[in-house]
Structure formats: C-alpha cells, structure tokens
N, CA, C and O atoms as a GROMACS GRO file, in nm:
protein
  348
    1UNK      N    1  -3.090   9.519  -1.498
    1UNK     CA    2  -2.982   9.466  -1.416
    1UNK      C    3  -3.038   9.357  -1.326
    1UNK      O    4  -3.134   9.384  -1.255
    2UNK      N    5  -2.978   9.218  -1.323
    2UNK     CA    6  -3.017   9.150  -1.220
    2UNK      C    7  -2.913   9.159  -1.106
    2UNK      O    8  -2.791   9.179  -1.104
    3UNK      N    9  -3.035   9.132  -0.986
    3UNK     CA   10  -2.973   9.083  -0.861
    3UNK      C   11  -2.940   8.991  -0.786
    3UNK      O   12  -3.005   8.978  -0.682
    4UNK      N   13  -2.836   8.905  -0.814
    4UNK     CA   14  -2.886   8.762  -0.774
    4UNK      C   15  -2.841   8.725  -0.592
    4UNK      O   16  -2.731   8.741  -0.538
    5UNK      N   17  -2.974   8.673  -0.527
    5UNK     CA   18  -2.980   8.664  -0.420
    5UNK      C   19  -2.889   8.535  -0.384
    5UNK      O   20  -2.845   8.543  -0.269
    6UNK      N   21  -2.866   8.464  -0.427
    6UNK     CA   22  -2.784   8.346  -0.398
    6UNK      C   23  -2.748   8.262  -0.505
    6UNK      O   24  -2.838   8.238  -0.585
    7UNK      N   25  -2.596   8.194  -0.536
    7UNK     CA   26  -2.584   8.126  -0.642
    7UNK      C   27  -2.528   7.969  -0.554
    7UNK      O   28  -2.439   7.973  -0.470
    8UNK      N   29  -2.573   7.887  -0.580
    8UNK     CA   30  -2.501   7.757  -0.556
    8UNK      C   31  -2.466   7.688  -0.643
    8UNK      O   32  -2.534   7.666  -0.743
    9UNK      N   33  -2.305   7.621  -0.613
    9UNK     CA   34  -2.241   7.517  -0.702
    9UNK      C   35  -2.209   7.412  -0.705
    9UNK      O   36  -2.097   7.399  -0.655
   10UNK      N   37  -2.255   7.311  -0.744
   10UNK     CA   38  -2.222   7.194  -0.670
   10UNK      C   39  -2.149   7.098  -0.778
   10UNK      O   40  -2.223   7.053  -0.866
   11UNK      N   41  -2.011   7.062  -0.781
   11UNK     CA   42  -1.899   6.986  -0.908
   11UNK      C   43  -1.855   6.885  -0.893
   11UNK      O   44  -1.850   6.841  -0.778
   12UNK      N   45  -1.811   6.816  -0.990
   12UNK     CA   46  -1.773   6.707  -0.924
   12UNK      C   47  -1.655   6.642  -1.071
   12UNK      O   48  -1.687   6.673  -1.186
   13UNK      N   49  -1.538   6.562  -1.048
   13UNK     CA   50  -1.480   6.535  -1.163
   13UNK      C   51  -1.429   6.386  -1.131
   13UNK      O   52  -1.429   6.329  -1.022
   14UNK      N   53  -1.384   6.339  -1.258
   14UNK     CA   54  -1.349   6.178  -1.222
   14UNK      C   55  -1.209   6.175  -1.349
   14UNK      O   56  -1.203   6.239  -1.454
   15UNK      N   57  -1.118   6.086  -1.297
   15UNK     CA   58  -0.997   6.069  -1.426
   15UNK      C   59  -0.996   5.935  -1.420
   15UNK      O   60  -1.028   5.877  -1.316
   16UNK      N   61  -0.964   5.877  -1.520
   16UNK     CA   62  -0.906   5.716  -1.512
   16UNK      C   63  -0.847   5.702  -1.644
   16UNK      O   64  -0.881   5.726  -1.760
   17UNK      N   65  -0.728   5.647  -1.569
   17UNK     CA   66  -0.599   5.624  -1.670
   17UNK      C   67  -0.609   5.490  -1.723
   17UNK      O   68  -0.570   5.394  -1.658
   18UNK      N   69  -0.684   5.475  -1.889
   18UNK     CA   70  -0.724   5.353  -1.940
   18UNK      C   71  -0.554   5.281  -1.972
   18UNK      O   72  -0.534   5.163  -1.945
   19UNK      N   73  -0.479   5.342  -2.013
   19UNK     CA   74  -0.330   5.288  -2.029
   19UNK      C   75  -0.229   5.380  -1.999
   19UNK      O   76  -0.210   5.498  -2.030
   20UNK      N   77  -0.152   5.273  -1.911
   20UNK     CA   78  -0.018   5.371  -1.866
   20UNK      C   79   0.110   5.236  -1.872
   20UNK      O   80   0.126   5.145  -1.791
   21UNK      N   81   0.156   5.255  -1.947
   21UNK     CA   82   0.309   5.219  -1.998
   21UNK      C   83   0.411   5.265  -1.964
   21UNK      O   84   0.402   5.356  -1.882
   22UNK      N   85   0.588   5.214  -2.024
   22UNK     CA   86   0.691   5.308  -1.986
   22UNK      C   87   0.670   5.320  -2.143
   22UNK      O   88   0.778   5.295  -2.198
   23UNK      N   89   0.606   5.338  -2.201
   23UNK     CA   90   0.559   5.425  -2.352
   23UNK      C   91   0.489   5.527  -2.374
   23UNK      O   92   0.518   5.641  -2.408
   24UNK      N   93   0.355   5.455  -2.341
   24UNK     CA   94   0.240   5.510  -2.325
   24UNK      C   95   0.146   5.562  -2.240
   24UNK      O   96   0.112   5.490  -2.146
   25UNK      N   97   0.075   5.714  -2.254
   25UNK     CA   98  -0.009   5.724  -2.113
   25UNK      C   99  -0.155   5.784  -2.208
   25UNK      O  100  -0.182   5.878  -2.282
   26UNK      N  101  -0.212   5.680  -2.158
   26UNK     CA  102  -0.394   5.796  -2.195
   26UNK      C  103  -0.477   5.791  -2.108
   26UNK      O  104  -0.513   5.680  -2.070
   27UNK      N  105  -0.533   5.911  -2.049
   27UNK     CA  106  -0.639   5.935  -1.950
   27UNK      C  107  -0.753   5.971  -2.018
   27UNK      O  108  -0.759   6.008  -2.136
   28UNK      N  109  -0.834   5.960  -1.948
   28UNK     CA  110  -0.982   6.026  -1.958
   28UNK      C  111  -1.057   6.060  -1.842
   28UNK      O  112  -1.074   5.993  -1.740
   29UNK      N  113  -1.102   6.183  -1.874
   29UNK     CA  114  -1.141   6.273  -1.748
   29UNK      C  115  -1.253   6.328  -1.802
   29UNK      O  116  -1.271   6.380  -1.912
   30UNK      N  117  -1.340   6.307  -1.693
   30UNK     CA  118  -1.472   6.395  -1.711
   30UNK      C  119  -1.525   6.476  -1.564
   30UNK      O  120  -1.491   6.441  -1.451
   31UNK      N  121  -1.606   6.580  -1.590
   31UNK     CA  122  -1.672   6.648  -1.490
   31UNK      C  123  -1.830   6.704  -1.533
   31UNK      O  124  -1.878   6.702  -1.646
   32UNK      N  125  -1.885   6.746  -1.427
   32UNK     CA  126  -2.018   6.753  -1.398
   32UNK      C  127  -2.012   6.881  -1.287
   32UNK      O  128  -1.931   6.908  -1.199
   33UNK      N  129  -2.155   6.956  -1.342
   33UNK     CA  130  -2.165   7.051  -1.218
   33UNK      C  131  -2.295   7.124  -1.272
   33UNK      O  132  -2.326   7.166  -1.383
   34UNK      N  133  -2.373   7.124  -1.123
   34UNK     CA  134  -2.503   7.174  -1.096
   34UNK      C  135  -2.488   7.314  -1.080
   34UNK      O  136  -2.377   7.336  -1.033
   35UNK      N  137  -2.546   7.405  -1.097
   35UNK     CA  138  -2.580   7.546  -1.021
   35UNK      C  139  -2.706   7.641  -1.000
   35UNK      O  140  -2.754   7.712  -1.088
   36UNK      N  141  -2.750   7.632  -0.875
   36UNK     CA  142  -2.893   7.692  -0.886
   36UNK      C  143  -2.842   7.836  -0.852
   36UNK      O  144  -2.744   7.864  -0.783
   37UNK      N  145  -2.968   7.961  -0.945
   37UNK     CA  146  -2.972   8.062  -0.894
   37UNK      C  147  -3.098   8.093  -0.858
   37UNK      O  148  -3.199   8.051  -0.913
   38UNK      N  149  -3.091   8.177  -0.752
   38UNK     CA  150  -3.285   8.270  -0.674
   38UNK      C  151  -3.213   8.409  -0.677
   38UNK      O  152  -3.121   8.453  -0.608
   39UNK      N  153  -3.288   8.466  -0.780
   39UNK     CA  154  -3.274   8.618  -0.796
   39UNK      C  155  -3.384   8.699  -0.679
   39UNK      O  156  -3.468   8.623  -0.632
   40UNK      N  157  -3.385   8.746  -0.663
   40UNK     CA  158  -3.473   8.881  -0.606
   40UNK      C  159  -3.555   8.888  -0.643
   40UNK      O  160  -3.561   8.872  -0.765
   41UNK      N  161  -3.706   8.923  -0.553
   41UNK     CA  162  -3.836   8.867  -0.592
   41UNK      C  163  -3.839   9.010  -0.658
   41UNK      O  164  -3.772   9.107  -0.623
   42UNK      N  165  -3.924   9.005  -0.751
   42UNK     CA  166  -3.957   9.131  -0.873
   42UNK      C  167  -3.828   9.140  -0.976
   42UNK      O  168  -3.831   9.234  -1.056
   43UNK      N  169  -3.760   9.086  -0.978
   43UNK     CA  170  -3.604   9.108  -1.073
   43UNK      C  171  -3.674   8.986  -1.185
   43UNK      O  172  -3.741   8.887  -1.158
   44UNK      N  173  -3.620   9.047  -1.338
   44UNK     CA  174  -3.625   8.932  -1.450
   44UNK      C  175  -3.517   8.937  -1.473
   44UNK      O  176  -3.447   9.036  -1.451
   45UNK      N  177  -3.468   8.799  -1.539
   45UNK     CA  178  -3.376   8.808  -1.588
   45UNK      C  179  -3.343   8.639  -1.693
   45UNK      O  180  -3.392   8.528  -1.674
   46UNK      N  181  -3.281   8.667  -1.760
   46UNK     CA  182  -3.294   8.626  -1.880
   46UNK      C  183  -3.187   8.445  -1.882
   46UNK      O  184  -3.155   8.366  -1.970
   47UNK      N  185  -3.170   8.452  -1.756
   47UNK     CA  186  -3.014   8.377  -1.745
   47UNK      C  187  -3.157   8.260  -1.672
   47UNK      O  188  -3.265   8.298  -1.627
   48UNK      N  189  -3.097   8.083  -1.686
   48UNK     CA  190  -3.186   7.988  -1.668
   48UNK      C  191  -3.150   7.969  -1.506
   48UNK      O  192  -3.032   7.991  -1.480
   49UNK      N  193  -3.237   7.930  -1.390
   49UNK     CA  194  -3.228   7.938  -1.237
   49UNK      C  195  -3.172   7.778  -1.245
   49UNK      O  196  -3.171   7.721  -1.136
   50UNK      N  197  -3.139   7.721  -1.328
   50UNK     CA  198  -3.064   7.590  -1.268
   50UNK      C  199  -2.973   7.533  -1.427
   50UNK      O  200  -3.015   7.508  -1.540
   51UNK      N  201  -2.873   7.529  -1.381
   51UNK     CA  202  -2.798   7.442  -1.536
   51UNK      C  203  -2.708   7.357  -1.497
   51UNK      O  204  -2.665   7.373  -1.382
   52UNK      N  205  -2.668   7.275  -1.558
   52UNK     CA  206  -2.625   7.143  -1.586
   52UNK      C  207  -2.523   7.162  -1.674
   52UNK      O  208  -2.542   7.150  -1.795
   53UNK      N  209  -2.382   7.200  -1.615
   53UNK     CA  210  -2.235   7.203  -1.713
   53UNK      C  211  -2.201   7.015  -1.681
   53UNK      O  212  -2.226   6.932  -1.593
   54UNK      N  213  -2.118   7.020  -1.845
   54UNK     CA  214  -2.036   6.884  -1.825
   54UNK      C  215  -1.865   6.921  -1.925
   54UNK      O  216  -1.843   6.987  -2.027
   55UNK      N  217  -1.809   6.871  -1.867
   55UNK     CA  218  -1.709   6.849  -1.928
   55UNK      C  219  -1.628   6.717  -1.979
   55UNK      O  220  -1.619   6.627  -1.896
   56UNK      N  221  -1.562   6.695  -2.119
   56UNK     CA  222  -1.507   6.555  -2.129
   56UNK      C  223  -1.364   6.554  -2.178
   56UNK      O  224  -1.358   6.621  -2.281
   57UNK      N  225  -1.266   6.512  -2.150
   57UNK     CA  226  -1.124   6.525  -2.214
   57UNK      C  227  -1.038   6.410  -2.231
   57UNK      O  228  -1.078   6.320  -2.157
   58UNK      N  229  -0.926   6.371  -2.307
   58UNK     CA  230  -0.913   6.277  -2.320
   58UNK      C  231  -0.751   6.323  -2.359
   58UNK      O  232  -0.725   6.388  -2.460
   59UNK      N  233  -0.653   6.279  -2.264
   59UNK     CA  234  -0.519   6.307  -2.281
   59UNK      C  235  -0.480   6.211  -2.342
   59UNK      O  236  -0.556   6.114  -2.340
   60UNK      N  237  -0.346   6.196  -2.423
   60UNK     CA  238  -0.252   6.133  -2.501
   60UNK      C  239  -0.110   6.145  -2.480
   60UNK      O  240  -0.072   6.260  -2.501
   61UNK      N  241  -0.005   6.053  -2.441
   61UNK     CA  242   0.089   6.109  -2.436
   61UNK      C  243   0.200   5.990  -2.444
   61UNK      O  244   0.186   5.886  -2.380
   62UNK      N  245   0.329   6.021  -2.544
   62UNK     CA  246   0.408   5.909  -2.537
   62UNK      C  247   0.496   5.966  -2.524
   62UNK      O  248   0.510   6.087  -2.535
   63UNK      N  249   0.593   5.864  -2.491
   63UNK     CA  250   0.765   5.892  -2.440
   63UNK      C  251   0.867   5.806  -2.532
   63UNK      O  252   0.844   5.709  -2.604
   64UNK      N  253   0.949   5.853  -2.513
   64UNK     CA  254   1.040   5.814  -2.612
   64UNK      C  255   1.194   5.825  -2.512
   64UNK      O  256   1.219   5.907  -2.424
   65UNK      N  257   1.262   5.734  -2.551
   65UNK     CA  258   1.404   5.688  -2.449
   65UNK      C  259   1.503   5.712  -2.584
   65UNK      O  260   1.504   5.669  -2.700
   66UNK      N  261   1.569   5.784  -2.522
   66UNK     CA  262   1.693   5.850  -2.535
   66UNK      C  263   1.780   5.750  -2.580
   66UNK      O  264   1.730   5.640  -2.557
   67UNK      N  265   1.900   5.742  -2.640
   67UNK     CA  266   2.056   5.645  -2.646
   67UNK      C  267   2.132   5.744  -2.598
   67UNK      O  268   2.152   5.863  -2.618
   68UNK      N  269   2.183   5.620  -2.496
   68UNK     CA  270   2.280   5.706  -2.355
   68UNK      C  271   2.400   5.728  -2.460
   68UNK      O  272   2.437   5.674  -2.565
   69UNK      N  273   2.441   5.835  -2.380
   69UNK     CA  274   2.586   5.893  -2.460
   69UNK      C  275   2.712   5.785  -2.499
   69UNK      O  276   2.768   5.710  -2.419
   70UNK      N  277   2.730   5.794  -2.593
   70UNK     CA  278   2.832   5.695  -2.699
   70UNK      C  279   3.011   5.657  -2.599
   70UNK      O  280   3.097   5.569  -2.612
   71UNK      N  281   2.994   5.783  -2.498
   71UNK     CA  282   3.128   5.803  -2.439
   71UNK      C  283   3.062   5.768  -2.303
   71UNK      O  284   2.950   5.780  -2.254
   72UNK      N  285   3.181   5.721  -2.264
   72UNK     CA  286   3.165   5.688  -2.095
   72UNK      C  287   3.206   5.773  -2.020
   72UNK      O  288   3.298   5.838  -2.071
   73UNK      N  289   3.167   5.815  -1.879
   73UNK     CA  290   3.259   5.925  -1.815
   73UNK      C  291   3.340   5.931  -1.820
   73UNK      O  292   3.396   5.824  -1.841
   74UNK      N  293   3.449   6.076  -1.805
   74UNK     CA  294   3.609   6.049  -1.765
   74UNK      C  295   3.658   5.983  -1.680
   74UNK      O  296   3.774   5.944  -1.690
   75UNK      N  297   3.573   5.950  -1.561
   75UNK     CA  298   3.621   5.921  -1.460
   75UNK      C  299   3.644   5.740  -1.495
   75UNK      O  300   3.753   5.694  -1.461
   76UNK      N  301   3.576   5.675  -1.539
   76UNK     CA  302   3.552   5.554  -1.592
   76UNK      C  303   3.656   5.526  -1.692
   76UNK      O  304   3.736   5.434  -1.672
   77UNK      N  305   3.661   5.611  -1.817
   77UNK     CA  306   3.781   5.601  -1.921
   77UNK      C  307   3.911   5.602  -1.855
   77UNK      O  308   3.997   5.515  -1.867
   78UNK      N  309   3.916   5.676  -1.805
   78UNK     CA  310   4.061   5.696  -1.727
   78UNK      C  311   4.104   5.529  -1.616
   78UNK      O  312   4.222   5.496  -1.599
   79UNK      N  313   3.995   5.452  -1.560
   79UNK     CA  314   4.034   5.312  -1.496
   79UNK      C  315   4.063   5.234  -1.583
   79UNK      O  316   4.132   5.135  -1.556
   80UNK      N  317   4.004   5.265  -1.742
   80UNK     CA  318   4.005   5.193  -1.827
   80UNK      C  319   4.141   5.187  -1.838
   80UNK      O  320   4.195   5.097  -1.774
   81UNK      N  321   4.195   5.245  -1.889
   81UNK     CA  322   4.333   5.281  -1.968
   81UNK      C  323   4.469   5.236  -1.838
   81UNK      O  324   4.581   5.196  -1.869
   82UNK      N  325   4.422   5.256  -1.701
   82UNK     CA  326   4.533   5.206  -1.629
   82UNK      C  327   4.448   5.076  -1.589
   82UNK      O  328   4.328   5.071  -1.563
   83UNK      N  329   4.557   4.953  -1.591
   83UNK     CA  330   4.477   4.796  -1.555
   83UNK      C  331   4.466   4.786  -1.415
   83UNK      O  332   4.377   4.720  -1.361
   84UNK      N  333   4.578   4.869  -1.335
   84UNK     CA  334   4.601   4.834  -1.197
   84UNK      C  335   4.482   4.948  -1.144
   84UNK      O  336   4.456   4.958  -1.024
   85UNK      N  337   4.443   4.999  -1.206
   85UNK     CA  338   4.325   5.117  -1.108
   85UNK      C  339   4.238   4.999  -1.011
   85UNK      O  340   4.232   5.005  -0.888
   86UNK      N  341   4.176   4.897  -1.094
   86UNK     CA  342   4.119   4.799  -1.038
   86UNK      C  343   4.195   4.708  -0.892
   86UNK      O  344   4.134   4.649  -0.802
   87UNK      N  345   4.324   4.720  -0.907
   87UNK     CA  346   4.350   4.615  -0.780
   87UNK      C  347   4.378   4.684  -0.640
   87UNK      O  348   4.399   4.615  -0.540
   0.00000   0.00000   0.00000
C-alpha cells in the first residue's frame, strides 16, 4: 500500500478558434499538466514521482439555416386581405 505524503498539480489549457463563420465553427484546444508526488520515506511504490499529462482536441461544427415558414402570420394575412387596415 502506498502513502502518499503530498500530491501537486499544476494545469494549464489554451482554445483558439481557427474559423468561425455564420456556417462554420472549428476550434482547437489543447492542455498540459505537471504533477509531482513525495511518498513517505520507507514506502515503494510503483507509480512515477513526476508526470507530464497532455491533452489535444479539435472541434467541428456547422450550421445550417432553416426556410422561414411558407405562411405569414395570421395577424399579417388578415391586413392583407382588408386594404384599409393600413390607413
């Protein structure tokens, strides 16, 4: 069994959005992170006292626009149809 006397973490992450459109969006994001451990003097243990995580990701994402509805409100159709609604 280990005992670990102290763990430290130290992280860090970054994003940047290479293209952003009213189409298109792609990011890329990465992170980084240190962590030291000091086990207990006389304890072994099998796990490394310092490592080096990274992470890399890369989002994708498009949009797509709708065709507005074929009908106009009621409220609108209905000025239509009387001429004097307007005066």
């Amino acid at each position: 069994m280990t005992n670990n006397r102290c763990r430290h973490t130290l992280g860090s992450g970054l994003a940047k959005r290479l293209i952003f459109t009213n189409r298109t969006d792609l990011k890329a994001i990465a992170a980084l992170a240190y962590t030291v451990e000091r086990h207990e003097p006389g304890t072994t243990s099998v796990a490394r006292p310092n490592e080096f995580d990274s992470a890399f990701s890369i989002q994708y994402s498009t949009f797509v626009l709708t065709q507005p509805p074929s009908t106009p409100p009621c409220g609108f159709t209905r000025a239509l149809s009387r001429p004097d609604a307007f005066v």
